[in-house]
Every structure is written in structure tokens, then in C-alpha cells.
Jmol script that loads the backbone (N, CA, C; Angstrom):
load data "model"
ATOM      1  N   UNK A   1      -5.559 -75.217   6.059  1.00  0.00           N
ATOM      2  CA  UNK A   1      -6.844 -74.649   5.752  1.00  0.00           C
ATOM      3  C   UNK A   1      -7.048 -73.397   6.596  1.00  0.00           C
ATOM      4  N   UNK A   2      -7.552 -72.529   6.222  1.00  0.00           N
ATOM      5  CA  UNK A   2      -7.659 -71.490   6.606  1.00  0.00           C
ATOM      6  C   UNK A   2      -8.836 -71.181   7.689  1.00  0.00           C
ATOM      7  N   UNK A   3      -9.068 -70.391   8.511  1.00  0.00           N
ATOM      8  CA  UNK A   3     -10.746 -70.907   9.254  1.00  0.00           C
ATOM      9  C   UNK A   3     -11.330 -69.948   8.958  1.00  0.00           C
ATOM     10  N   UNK A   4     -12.963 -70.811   9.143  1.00  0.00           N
ATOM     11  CA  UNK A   4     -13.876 -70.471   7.969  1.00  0.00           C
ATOM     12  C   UNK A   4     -14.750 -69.578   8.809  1.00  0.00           C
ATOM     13  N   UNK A   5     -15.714 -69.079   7.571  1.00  0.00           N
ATOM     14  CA  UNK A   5     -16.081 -67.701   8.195  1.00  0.00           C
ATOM     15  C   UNK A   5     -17.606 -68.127   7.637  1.00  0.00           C
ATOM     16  N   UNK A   6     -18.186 -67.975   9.532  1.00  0.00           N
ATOM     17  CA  UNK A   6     -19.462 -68.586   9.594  1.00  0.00           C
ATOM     18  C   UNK A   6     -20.731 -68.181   9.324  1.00  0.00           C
ATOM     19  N   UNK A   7     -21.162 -68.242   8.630  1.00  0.00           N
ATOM     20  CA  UNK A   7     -22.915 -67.748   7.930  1.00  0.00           C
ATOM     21  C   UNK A   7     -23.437 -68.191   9.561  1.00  0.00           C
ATOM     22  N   UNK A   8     -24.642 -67.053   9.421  1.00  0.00           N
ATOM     23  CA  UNK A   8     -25.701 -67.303  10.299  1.00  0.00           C
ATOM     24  C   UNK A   8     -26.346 -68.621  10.488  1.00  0.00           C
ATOM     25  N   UNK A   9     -26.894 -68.991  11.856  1.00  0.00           N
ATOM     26  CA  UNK A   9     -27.500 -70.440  11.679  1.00  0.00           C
ATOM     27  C   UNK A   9     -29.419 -70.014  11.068  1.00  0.00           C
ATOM     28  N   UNK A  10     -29.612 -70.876  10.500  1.00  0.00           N
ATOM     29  CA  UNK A  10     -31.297 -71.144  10.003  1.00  0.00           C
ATOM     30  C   UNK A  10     -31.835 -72.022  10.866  1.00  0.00           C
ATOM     31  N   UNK A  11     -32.613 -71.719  11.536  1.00  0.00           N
ATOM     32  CA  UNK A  11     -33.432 -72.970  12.748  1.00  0.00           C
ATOM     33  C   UNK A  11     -35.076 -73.091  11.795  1.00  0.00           C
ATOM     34  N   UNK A  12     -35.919 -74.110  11.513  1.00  0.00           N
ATOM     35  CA  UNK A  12     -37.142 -74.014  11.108  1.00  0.00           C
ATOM     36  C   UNK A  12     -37.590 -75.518  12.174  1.00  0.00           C
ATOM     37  N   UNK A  13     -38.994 -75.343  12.783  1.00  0.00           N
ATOM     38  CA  UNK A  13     -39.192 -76.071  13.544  1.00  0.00           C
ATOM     39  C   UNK A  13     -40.726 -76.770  12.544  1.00  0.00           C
ATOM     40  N   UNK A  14     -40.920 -77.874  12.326  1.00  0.00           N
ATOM     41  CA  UNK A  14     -41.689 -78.934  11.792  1.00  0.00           C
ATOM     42  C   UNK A  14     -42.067 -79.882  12.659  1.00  0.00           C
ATOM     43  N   UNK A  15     -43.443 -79.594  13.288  1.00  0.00           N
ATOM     44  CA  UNK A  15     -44.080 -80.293  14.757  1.00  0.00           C
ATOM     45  C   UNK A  15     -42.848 -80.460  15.974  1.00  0.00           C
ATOM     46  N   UNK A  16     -42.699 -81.867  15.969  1.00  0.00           N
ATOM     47  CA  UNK A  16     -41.282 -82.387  17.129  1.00  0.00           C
ATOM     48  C   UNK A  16     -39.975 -81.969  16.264  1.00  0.00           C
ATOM     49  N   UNK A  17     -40.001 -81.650  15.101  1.00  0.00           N
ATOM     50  CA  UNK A  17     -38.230 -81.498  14.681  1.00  0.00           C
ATOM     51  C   UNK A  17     -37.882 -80.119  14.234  1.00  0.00           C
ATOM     52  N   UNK A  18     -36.781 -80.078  14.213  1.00  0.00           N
ATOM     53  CA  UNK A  18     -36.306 -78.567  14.287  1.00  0.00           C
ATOM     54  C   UNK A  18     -35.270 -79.037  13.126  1.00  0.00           C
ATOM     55  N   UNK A  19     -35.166 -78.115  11.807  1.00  0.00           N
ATOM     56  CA  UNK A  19     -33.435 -77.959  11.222  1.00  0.00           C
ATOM     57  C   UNK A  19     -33.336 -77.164  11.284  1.00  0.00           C
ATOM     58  N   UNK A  20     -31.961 -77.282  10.968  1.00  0.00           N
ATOM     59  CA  UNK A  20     -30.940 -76.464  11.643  1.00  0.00           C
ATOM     60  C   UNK A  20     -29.745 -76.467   9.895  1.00  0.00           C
ATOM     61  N   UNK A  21     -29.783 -75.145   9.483  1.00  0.00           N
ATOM     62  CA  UNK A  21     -29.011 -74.810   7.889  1.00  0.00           C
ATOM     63  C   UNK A  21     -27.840 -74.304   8.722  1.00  0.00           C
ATOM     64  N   UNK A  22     -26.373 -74.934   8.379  1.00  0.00           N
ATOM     65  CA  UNK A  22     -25.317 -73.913   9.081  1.00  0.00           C
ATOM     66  C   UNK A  22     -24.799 -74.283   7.465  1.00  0.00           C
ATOM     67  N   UNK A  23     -23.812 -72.865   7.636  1.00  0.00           N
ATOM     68  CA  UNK A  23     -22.719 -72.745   6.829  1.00  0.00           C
ATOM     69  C   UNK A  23     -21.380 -71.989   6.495  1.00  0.00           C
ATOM     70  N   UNK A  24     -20.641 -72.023   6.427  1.00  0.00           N
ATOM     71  CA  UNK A  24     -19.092 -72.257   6.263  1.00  0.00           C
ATOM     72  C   UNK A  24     -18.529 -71.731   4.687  1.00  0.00           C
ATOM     73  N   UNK A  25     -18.394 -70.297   4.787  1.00  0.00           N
ATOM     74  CA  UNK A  25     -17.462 -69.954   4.035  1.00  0.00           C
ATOM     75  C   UNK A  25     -15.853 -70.448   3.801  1.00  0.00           C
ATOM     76  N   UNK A  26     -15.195 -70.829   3.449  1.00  0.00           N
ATOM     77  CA  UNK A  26     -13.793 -71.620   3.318  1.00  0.00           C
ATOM     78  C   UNK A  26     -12.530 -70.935   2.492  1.00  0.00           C
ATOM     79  N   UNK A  27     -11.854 -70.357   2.531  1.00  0.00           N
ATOM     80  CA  UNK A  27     -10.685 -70.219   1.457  1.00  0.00           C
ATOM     81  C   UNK A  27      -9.678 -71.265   1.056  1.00  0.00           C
ATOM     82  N   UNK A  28     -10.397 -72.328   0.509  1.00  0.00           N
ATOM     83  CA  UNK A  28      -9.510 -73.389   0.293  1.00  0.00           C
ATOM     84  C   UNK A  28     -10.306 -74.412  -1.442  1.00  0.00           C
ATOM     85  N   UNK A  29      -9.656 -75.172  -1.953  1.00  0.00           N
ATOM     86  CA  UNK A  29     -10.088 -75.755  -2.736  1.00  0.00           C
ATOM     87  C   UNK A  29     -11.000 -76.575  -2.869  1.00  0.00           C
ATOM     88  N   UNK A  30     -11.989 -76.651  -3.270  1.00  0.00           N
ATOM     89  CA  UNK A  30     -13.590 -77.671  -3.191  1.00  0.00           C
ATOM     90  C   UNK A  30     -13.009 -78.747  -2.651  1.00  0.00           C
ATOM     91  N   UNK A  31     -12.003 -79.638  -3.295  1.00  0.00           N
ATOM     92  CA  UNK A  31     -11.825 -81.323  -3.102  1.00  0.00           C
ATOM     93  C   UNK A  31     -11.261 -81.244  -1.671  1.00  0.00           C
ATOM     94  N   UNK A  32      -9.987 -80.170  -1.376  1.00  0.00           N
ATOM     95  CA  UNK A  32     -10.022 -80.368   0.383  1.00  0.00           C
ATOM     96  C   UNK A  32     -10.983 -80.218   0.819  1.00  0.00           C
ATOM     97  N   UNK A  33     -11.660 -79.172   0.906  1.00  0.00           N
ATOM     98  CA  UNK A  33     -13.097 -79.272   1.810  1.00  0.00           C
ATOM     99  C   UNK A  33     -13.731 -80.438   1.536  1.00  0.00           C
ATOM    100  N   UNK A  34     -13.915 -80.967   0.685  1.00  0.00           N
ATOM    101  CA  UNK A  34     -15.097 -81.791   0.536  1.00  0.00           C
ATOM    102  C   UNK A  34     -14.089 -83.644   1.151  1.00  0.00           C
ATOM    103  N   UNK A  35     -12.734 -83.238   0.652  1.00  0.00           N
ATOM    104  CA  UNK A  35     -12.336 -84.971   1.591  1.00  0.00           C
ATOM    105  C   UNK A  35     -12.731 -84.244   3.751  1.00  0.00           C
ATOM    106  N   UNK A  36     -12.524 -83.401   3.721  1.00  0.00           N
ATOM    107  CA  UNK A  36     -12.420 -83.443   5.103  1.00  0.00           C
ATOM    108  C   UNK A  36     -13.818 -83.768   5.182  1.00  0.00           C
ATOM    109  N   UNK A  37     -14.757 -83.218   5.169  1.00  0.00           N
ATOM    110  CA  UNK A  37     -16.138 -83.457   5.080  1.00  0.00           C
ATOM    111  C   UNK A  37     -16.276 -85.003   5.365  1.00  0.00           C
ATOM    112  N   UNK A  38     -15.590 -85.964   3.879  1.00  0.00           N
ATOM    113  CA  UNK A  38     -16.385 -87.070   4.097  1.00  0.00           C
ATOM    114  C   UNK A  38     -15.261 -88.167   3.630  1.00  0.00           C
ATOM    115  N   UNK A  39     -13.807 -87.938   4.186  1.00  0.00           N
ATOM    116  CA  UNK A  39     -13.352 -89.250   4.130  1.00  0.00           C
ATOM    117  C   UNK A  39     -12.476 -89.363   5.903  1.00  0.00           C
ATOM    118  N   UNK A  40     -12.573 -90.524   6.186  1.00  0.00           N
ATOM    119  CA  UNK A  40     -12.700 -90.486   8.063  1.00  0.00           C
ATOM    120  C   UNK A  40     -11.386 -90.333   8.184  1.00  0.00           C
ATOM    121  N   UNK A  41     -10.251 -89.834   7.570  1.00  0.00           N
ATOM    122  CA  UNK A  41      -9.048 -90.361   8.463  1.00  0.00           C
ATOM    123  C   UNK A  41      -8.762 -88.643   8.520  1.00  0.00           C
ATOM    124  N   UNK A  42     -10.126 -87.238   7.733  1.00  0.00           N
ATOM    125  CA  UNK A  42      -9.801 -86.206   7.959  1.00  0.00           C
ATOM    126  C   UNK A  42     -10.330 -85.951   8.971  1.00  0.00           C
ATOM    127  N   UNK A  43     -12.081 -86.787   8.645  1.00  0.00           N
ATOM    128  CA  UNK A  43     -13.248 -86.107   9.166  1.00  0.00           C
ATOM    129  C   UNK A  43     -12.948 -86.435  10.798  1.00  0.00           C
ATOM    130  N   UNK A  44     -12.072 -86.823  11.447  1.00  0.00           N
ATOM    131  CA  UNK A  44     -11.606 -86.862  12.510  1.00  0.00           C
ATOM    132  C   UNK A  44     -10.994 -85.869  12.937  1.00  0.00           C
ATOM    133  N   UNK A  45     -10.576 -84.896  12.038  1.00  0.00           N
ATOM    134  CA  UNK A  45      -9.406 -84.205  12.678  1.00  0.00           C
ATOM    135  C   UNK A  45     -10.497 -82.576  12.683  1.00  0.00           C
ATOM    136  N   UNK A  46     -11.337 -82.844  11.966  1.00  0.00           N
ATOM    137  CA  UNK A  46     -12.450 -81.716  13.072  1.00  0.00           C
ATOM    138  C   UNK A  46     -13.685 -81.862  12.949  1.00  0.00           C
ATOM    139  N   UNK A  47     -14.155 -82.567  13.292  1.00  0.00           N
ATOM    140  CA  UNK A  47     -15.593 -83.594  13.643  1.00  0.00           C
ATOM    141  C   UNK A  47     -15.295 -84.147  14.804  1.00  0.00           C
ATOM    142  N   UNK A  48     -15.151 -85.536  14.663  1.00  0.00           N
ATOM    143  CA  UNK A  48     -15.121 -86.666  15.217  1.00  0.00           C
ATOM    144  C   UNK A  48     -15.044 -87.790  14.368  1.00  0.00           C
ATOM    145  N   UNK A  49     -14.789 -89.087  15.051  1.00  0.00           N
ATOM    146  CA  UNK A  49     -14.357 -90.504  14.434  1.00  0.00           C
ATOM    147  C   UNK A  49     -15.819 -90.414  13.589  1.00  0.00           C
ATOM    148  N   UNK A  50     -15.737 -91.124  12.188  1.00  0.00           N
ATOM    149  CA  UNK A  50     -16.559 -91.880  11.719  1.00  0.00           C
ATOM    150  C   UNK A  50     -16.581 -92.414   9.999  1.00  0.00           C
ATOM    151  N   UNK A  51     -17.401 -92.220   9.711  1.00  0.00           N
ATOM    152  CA  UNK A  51     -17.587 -92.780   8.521  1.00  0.00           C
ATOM    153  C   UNK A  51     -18.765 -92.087   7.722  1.00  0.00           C
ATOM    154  N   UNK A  52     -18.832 -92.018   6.415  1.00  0.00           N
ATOM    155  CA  UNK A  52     -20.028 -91.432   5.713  1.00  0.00           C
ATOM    156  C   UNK A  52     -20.199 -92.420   4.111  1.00  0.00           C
ATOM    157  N   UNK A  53     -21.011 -93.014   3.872  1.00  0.00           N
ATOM    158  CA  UNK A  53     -21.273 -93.658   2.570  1.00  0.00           C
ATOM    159  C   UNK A  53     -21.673 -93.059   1.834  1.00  0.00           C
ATOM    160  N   UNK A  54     -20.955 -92.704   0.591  1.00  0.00           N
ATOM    161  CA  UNK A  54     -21.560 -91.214  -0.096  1.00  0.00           C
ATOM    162  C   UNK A  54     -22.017 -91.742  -1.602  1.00  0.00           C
ATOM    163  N   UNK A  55     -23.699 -91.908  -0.733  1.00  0.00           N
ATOM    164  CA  UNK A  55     -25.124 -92.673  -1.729  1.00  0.00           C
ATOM    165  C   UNK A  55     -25.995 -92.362  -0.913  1.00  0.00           C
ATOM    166  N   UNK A  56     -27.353 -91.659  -1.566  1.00  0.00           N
ATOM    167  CA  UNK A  56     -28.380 -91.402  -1.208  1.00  0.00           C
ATOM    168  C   UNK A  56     -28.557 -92.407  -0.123  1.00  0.00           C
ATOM    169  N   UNK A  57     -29.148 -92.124   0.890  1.00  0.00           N
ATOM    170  CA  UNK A  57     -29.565 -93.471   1.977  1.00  0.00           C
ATOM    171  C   UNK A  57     -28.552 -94.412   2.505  1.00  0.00           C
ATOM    172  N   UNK A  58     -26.995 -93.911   2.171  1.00  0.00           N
ATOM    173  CA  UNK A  58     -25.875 -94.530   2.709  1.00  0.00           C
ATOM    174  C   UNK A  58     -25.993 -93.801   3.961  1.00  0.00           C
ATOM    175  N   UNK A  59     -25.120 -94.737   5.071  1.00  0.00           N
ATOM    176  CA  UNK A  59     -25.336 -95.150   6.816  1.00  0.00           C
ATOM    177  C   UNK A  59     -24.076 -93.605   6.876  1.00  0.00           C
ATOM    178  N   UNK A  60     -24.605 -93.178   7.683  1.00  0.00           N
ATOM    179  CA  UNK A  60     -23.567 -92.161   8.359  1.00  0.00           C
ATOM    180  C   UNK A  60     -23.365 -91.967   9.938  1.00  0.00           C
ATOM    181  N   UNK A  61     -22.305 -92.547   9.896  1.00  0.00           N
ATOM    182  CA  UNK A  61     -21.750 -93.124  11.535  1.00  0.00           C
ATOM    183  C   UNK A  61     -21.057 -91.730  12.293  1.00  0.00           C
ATOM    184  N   UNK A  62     -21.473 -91.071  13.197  1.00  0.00           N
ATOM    185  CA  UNK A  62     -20.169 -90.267  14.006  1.00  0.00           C
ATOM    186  C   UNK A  62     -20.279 -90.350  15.710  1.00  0.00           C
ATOM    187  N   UNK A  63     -19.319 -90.960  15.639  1.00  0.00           N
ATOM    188  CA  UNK A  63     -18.796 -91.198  17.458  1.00  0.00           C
ATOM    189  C   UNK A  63     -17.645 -90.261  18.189  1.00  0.00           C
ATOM    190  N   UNK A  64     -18.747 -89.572  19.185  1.00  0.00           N
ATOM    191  CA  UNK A  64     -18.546 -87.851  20.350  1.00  0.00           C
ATOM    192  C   UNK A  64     -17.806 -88.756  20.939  1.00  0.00           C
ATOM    193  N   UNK A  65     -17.161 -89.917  21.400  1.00  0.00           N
ATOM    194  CA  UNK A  65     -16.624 -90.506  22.431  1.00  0.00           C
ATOM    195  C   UNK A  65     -17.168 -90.464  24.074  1.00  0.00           C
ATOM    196  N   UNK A  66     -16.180 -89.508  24.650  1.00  0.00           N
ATOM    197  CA  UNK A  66     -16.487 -89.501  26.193  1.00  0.00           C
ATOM    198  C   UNK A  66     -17.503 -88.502  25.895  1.00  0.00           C
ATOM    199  N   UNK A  67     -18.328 -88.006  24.897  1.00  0.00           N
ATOM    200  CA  UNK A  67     -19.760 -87.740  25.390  1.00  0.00           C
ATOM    201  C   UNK A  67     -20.476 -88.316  25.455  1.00  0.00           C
ATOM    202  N   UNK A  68     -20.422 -89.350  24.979  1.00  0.00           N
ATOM    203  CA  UNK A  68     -21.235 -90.582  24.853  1.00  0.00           C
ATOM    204  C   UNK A  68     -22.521 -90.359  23.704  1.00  0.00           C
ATOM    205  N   UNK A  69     -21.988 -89.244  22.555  1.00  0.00           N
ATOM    206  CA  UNK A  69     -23.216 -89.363  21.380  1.00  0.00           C
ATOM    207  C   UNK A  69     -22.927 -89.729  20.323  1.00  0.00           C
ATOM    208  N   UNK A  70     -23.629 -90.325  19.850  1.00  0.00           N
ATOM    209  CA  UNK A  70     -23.610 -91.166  18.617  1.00  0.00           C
ATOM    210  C   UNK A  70     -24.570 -90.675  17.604  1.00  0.00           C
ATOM    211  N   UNK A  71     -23.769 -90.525  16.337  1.00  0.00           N
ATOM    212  CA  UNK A  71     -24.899 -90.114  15.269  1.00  0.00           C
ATOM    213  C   UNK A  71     -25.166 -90.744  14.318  1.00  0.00           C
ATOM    214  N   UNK A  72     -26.213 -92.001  14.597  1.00  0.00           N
ATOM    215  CA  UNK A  72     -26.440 -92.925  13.314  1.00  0.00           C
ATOM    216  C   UNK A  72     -27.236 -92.580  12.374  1.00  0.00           C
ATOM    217  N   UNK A  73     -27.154 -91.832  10.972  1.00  0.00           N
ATOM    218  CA  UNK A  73     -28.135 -91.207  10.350  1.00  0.00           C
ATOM    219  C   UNK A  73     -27.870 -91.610   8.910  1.00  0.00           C
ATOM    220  N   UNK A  74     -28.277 -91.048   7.943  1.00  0.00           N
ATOM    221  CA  UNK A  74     -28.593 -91.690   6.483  1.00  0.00           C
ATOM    222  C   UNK A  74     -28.264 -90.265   5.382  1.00  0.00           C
ATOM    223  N   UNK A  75     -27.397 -90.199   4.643  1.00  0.00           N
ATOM    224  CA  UNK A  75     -27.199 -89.186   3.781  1.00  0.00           C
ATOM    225  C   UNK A  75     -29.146 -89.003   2.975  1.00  0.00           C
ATOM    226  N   UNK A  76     -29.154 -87.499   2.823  1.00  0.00           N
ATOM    227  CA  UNK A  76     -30.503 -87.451   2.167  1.00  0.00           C
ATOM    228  C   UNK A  76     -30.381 -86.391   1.362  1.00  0.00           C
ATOM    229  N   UNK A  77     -29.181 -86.389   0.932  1.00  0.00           N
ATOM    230  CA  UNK A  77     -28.878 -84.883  -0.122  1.00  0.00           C
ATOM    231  C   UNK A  77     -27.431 -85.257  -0.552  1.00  0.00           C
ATOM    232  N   UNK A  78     -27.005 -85.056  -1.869  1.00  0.00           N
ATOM    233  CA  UNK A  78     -25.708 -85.617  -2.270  1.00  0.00           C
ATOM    234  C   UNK A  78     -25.373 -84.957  -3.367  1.00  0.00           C
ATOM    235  N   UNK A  79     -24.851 -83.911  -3.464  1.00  0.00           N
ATOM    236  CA  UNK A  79     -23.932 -83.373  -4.932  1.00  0.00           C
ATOM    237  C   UNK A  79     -22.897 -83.323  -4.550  1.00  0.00           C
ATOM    238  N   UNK A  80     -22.319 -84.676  -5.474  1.00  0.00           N
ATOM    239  CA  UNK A  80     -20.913 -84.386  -5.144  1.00  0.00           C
ATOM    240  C   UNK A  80     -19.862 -83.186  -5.287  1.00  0.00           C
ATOM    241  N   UNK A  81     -19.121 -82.855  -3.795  1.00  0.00           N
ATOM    242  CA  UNK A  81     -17.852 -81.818  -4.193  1.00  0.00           C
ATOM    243  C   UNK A  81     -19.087 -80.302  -3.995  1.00  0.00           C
ATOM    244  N   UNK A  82     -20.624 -80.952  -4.166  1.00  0.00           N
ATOM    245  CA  UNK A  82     -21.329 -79.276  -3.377  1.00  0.00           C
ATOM    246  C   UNK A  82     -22.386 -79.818  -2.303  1.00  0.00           C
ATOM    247  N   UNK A  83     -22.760 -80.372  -2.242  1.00  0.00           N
ATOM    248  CA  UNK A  83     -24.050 -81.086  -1.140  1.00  0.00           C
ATOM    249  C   UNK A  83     -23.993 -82.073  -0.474  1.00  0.00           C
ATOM    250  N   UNK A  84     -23.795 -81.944   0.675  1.00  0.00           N
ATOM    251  CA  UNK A  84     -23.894 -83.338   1.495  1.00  0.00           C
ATOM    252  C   UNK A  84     -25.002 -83.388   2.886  1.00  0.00           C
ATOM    253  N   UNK A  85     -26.393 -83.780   2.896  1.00  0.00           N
ATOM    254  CA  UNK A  85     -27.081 -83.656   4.129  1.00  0.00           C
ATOM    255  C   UNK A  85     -27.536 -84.660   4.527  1.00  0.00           C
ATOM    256  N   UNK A  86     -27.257 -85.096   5.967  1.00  0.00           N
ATOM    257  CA  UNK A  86     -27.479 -86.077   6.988  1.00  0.00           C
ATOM    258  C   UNK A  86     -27.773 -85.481   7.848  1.00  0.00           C
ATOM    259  N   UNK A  87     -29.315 -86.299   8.961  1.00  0.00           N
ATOM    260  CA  UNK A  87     -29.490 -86.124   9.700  1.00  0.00           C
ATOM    261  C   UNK A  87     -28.821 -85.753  11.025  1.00  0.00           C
ATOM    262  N   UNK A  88     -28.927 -84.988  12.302  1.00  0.00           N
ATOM    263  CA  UNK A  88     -28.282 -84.859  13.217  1.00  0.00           C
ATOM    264  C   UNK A  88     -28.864 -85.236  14.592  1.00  0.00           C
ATOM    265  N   UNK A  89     -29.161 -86.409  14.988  1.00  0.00           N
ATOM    266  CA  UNK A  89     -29.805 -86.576  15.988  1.00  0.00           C
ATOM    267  C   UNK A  89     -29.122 -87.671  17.607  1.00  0.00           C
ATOM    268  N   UNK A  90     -28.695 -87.087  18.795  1.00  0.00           N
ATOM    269  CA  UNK A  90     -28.280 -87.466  19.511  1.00  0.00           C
ATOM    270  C   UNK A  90     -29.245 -88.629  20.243  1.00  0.00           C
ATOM    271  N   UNK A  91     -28.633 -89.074  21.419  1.00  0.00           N
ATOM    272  CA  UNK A  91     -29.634 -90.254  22.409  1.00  0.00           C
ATOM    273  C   UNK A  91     -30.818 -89.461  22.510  1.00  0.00           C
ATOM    274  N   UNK A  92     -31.741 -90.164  22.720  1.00  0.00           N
ATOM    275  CA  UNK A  92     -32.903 -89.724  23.397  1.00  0.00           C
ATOM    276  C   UNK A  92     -33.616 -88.749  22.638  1.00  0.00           C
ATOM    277  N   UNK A  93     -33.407 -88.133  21.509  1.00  0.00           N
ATOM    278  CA  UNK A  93     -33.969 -87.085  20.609  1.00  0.00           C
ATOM    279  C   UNK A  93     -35.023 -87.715  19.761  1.00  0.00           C
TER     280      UNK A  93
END
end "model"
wireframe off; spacefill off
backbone 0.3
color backbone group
């Protein structure tokens, strides 16, 4: 895969929460991008360990290891092969 060429970040702040729009130009074929994205034996190899259930309100697991963060969050956007959004929220946030 080729490396990707990064769009500006979007920050919008909503009382206590902030999102955050990033995005990732790619020169590569939708279905690679989209297994690395969301099947774990890629999404390891530039993420981190985890898992993603790809259904509205399916559990989305990712474990930082020796950082000790964990991201237990819930898919809330899903086109397959174009949309995938889950929350991003560490300890204590």
C-alpha cells in the first residue's frame, strides 16, 4: 500500500465533546483499504490489536497495549467499502 496523503483534521466541539473528521487519501483498491480498516489480523498491522462488528451498534474493541488505552466504542455510521464511524474515547475521557 502506498502511504496516504493526509486531508486536514476537522475538530467541532459540542459542550464536553469534541470530533474530530480525519482523512486519508489512498492509492490502492477500496476492498484493501477497507479489510485493513476492519478485519483484525490487518487492522493490527497499523492500528492496533482489535476487533470491529460491522452493524450499526456493533462493539468496537482496540487495545494501545503498553499504553494502557482501550477503545470500547459502538460503530454509528456504516457504508460498506465507504463509511465506517466509531467513537474514539480513551480512560478517563
Amino acid at each position: 500500500m502506498l502511504e496516504p496523503e493526509f486531508e486536514p483534521a476537522h475538530f467541532v466541539r459540542e459542550g464536553d465533546a469534541v470530533e474530530a473528521r480525519l482523512g486519508a487519501l489512498i492509492d490502492e483498491h477500496v476492498e484493501r483499504v477497507w479489510a485493513a480498516l476492519t478485519e483484525p489480523d490487518l487492522l493490527v498491522q497499523w492500528l492496533a490489536p482489535g476487533r470491529i462488528e460491522l452493524r450499526m451498534g456493533g462493539p468496537v474493541n482496540l487495545d494501545f497495549g503498553d499504553s494502557g488505552v482501550v477503545i470500547d466504542s459502538t460503530v454509528t455510521a456504516l457504508e460498506p467499502q465507504r463509511v465506517l464511524e466509531y467513537g474514539w474515547n480513551g480512560p478517563d475521557d
